[in-house]
N, C-alpha and C positions, 0 to 999 in steps of 0.2 A: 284437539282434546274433546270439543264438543262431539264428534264423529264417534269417540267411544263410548261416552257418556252412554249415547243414546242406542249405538248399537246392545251395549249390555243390561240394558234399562228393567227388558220384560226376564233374564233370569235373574235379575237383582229382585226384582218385585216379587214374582214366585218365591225365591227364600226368606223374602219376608214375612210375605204372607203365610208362608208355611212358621214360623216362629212367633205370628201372632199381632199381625197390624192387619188391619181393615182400612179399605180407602173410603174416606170420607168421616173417618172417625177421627176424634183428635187427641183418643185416649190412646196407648198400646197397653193388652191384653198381658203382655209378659216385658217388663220394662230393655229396651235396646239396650246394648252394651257400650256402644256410642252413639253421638249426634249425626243424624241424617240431616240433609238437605231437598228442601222441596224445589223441584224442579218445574218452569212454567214455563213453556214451548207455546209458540205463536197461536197453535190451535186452543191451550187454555183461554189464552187472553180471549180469546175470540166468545168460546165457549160460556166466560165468565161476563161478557158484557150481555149476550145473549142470555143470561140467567138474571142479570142485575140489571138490562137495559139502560144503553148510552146517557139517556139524563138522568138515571137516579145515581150512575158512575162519577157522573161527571159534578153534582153537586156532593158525592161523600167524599173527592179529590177535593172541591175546596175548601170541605170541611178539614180536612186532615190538611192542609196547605196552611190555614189559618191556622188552627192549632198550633201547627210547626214555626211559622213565620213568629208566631206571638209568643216566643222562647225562644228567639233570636238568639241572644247572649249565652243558652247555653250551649249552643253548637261549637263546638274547632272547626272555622272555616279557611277558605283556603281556596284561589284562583283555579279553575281547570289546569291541567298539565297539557301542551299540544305541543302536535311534532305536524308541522308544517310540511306542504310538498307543493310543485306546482299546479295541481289537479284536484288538491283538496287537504282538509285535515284528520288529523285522529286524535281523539282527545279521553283523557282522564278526569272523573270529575269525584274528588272525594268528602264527604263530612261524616262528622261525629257527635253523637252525647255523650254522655256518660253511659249508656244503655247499649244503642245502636250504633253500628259502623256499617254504609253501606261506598259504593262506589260505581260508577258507571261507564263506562267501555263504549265511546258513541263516537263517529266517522260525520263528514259533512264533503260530499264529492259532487260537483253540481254536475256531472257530465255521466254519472252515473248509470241514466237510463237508455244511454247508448252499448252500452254492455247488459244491460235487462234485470239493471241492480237499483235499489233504492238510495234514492241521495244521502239520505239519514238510514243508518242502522246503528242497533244500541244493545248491549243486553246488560245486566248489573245483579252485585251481590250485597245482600244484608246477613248483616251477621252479629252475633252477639257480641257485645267490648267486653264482658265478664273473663268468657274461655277462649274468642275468636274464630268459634265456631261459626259456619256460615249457613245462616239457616237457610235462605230462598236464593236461589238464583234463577233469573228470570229474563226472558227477551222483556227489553224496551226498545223496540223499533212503534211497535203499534203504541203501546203507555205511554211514549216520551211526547207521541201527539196528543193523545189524552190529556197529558200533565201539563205540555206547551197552551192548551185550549184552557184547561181550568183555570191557570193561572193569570191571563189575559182575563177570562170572567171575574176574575176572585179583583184586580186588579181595577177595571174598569167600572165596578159596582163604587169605586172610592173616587173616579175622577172624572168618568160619564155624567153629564143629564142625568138625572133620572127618570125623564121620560122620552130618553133617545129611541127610536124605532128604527129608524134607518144605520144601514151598516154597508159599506164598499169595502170587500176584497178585491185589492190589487195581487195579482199572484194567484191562482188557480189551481195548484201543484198540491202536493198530497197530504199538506194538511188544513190545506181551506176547507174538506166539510168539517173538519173537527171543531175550527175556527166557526165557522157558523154554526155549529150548533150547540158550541157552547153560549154562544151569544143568545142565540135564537130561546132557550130552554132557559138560562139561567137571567139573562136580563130582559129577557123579550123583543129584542128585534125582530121585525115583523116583515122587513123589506131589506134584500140584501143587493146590491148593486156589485157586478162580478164583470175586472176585466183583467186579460193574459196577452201576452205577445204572441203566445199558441193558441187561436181559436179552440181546437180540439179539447184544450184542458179545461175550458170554459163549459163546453159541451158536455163534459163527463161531469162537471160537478150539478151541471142541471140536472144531467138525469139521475144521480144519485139524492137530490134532494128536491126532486118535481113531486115529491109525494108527503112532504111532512106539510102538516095543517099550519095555518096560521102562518106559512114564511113564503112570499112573494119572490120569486128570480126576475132582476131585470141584468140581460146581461149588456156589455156599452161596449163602444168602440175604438173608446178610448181614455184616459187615466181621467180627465177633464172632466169626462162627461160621469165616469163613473161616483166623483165624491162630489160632484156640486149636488148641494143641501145634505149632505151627509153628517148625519151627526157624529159616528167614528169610523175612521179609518181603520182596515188592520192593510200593513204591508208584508205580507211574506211571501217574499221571491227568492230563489236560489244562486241565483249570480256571484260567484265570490271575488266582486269588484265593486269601488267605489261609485256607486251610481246614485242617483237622484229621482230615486220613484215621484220623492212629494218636494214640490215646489215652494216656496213662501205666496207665491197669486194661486194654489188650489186651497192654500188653508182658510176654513172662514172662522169668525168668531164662535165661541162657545164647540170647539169639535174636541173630538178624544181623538187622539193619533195611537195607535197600536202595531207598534212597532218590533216586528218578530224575526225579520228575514237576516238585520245584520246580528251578527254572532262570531265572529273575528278579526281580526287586524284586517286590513284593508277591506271589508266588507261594509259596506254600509247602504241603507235605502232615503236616508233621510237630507236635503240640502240645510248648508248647517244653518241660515237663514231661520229654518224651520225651527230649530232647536233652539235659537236664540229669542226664536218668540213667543214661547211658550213654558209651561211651570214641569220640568221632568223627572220623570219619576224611574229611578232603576232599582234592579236587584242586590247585586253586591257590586259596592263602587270601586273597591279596589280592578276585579272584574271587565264592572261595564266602561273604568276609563279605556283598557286594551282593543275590547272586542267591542263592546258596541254603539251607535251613533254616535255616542259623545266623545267618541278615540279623535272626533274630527277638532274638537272645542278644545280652548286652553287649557290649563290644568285647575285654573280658580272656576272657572264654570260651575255654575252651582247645579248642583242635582242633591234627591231625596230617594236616600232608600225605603224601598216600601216597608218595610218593618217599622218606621217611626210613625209614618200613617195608619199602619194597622193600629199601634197603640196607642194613637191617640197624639203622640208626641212633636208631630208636624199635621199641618193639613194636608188634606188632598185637593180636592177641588176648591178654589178662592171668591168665586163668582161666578155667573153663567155664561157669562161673555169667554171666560178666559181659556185659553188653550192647550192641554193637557197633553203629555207624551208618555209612555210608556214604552223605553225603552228597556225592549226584554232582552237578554241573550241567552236565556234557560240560565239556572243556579243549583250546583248539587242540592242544597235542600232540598226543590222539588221533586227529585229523583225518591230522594229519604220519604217524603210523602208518599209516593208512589208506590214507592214498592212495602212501606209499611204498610198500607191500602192490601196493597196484591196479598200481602203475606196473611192476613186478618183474613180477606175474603178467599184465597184457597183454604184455608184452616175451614171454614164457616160452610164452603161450598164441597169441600171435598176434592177440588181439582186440584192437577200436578202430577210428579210422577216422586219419589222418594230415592235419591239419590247416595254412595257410600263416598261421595269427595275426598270426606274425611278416611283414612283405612280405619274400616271394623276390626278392633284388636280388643281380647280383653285383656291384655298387657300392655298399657299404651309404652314403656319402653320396648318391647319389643320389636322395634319397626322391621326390623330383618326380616324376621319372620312372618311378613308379609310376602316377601321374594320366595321363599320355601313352601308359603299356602298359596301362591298364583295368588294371591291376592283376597281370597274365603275367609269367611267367619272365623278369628280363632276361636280355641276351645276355653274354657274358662280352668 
């Protein structure tokens, strides 16, 4: 479907334009007959971080993250939908307000770059709950790293130090610079300690971030070396197997654990040791009891969603001593931030492409007669 989307893209936009839209304008000139949808291909996202640049992105995500989390109760939420395979998953991830319905279409294949494909690819639709019309559709392959970064900042500003400076990525794969730099920008880490099982992935993240001020690379040799004195960990590795990145002898007192990499049934980074010694914090428990670290802990295991610490209604950090987890496994909300985010800033920036998903009919019974106009403007 996407294949003709885009093949038909530039005479769909000529007919528009010839009827009276302007791109970058958020009025139409002469009112549609129906609802378009904005379309955001990898090259926007690109184009739109390069207009808004990576840390002002990345803190107007937490902003809209908090927002959203802080009206918890009014969302219909609801566990991912996945279909399992040997090699990887595909998942459904949907919610709702009263206003917006978005949903997100994202894949997790750890073997993926043996075929010269991305482990994670995503793309998702927001759309009106009024008509169900779908206003944006939009790749989240790049966003879902965005939104996975902001939310570990947004998350760790509650259970970090707050005067942690040091930070070890375990896992070096393709969203650790996200990871660092949302740390780096949004809480200030100053010094990142970076180790892989693949030298080379270690290698490439140095040099994409040998050049940002104020942030130190050391990279280590091994997991041990990388978190001692580490104030937080982030662990995100790809492996979809029960492994044991963190030990209970690497944890010391007072660290944040930031925990990204498990996100489904048998997937996990964390020894459960670790989890039993520490105060943790997940997104939707329903959720993180299936997919993430704590699939390993009984069922009474206490954990805290983050929405009760945003408002106040649990704490977050108890002392300085004490040892904090976050385990994340992504949560459609943040997807709903996302791409409410994407949707504001294409309106604002004028990026996207305008799309007829829906058929332009000015007789919405008509639909036949779509078949008879090849698919064109009816006539009024």
């Amino acid at each position: 479907m996407m294949a003709v989307i885009v093949a038909n893209k530039h005479a769909f936009l000529s007919m528009f334009c010839a009827s009276g839209w302007q791109a970058g304008s958020e009025e139409w000139l002469q009112p549609p007959e129906t609802a378009m949808t904005t379309f955001l291909a990898t090259q926007d996202i690109a184009r739109l971080v390069q207009r808004v640049g990576l840390p002002e992105l990345l803190r107007r995500l937490v902003s809209y993250l908090e927002a959203d989390y802080g009206r918890w109760a009014a969302f219909d939420k609801t566990p991912r939908v996945a279909a399992h395979s040997a090699e990887g998953v595909i998942e459904l991830m949907p919610i709702a307000d009263a206003t917006l319905y978005s949903f997100k279409y994202v894949n997790g294949h750890p073997k993926n770059h043996r075929a010269g494909l991305p482990t994670v690819m995503a793309f998702g639709v927001l759309a009106d709950v009024a008509t169900g019309a779908p206003l944006l559709l939009s790749e989240l392959t790049l966003a879902t790293a965005m939104r996975t970064a902001a939310t570990s900042a947004m998350v760790a500003r509650r259970l970090a130090r707050p005067d942690s400076r040091v930070m070890a990525i375990i896992g070096n794969g393709a969203q650790s610079e996200f990871q660092a730099l949302a740390f780096h920008h949004l809480l200030g880490i100053s010094e990142l300690r970076l180790f892989d099982i693949d030298p080379a992935a270690t290698a490439r993240l140095q040099r994409h971030l040998q050049a940002t001020p104020g942030l130190t690379l050391v990279p280590c040799g091994s997991i041990a070396d990388a978190v001692r004195g580490a104030d937080i960990v982030t662990t995100v590795t790809a492996d979809k197997t029960n492994a044991t990145i963190l030990t209970p002898d690497l944890v010391e007192p007072g660290m944040h654990i930031n925990g990204v990499g498990g996100d489904c049934p048998g997937k996990t980074e964390l020894h459960p040791g670790v989890l039993a010694g520490a105060r943790v914090i997940v997104e939707y428990e329903p959720q993180s009891r299936a997919e993430g670290d704590v699939q390993q802990m009984p069922a009474e295991f206490p954990v805290t969603e983050f929405w009760r610490v945003l408002a106040g209604a649990a704490p977050g950090r108890e002392s300085r001593e004490q040892v904090t987890v976050f385990d994340s496994v992504g949560f459609a909300l943040e997807d709903f931030s996302a791409l409410r985010l994407l949707h504001d800033l294409s309106r604002q920036l004028g990026l996207g492409t305008l799309l007829d998903l829906v058929p332009p009919m000015a007789d919405p019974k008509n639909l036949y007669g779509q078949l008879q106009l090849g698919g064109q403007r009816q006539a009024a």
